[in-house]
C-alpha positions in Angstrom: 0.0 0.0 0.0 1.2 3.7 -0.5 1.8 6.3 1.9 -0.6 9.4 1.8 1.1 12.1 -0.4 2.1 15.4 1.1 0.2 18.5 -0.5 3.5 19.4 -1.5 4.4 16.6 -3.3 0.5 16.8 -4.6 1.4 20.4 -6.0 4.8 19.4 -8.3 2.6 16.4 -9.4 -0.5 18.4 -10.5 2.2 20.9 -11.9 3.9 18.2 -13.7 0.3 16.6 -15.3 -0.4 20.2 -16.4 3.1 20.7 -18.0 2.8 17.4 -19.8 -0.6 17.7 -21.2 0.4 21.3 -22.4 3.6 20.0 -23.8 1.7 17.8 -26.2 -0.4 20.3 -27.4 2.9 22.2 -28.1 3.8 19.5 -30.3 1.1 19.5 -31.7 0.7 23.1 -32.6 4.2 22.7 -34.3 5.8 24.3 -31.8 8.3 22.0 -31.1 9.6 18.9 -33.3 8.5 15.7 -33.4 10.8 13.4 -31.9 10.4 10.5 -34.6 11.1 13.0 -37.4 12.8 15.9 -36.2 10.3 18.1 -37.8 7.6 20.7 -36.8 4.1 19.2 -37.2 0.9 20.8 -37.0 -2.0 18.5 -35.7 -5.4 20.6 -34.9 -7.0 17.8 -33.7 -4.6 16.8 -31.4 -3.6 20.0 -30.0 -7.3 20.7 -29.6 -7.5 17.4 -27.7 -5.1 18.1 -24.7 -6.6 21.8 -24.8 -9.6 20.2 -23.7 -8.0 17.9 -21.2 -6.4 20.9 -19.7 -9.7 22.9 -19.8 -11.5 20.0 -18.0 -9.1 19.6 -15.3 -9.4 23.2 -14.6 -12.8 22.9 -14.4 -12.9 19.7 -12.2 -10.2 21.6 -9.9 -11.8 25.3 -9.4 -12.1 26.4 -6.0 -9.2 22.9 -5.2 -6.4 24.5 -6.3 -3.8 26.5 -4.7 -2.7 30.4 -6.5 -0.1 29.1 -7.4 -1.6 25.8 -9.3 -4.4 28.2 -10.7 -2.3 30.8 -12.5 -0.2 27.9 -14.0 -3.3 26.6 -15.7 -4.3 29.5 -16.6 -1.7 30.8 -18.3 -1.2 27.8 -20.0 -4.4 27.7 -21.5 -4.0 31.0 -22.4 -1.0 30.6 -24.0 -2.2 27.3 -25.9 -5.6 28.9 -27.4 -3.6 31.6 -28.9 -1.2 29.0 -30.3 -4.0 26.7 -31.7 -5.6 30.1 -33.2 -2.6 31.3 -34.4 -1.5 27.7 -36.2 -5.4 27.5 -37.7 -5.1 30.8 -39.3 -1.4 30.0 -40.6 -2.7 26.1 -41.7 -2.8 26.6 -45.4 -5.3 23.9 -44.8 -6.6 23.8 -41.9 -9.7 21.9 -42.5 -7.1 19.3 -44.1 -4.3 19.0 -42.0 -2.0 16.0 -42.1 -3.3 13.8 -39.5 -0.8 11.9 -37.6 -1.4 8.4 -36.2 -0.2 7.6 -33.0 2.5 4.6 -33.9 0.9 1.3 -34.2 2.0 -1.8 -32.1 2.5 -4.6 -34.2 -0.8 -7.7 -34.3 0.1 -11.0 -32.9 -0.7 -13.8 -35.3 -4.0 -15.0 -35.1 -4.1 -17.8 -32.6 -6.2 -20.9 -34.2 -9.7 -21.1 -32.8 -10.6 -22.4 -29.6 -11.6 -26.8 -29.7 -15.3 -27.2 -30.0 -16.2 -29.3 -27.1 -18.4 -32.0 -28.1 -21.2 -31.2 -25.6 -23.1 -28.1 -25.9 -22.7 -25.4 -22.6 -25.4 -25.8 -20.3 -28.5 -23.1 -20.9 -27.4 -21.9 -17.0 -24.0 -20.3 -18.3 -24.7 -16.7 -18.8 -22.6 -15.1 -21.5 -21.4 -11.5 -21.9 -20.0 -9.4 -23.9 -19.1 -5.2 -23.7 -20.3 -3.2 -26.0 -18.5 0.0 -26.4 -20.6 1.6 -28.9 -21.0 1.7 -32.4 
């Protein structure tokens, strides 16, 4: 089990979530290379993305935060909307802008389908399955 965290070590933590999130959406406003290519990409979709993350947790947070914590989000978000506006009006297309996927992990081999048993499952066995929209 963990030990309670200290509200100071609470504080560099938040700090550090909020610097990473916004870090992202620097990337993704092309404001800082891509570490696969070396390049300046621009991603609105992304950016936007982890401007909204940011937005939410400062909405989730009000009134939980210390000064401090709350001018550090704020100024972030600040400075990220006029980044995203600033890269949207500079997008020579910014309705089309390269999207780019987030690396894929390579697919096992299917494995060969399960053995039929010879008996059928009795009627008791309830079966599930998730459904996580369509």
């Amino acid at each position: 089990m963990t030990e309670p965290q200290q509200p100071e070590e609470m504080a560099q933590r938040f700090i550090e979530l909020v610097m990473m999130q916004a870090q992202q959406a620097a990337l993704f406003l092309g404001q800082a290379p891509n570490p696969e290519t070396g390049r300046a990409e621009v991603n609105l979709d992304y950016a936007r993305l982890f401007i909204d993350q940011l937005e939410m947790l400062q909405e989730k947070t009000k009134g939980n935060l210390s000064p401090e914590e709350t001018r550090l989000l704020g100024g972030v978000l600040s400075e990220l909307r006029m980044a995203f506006v600033q890269a949207a009006n500079h997008s020579p297309a910014s309705q089309s802008a390269p999207r780019v996927e987030p690396p894929r992990k390579a697919e096992p081999a299917p494995a060969a389908p399960p053995a039929v048993p010879d008996s059928p499952e009795p009627e008791s066995r309830k079966r599930f399955s998730k459904s996580y929209g369509s």
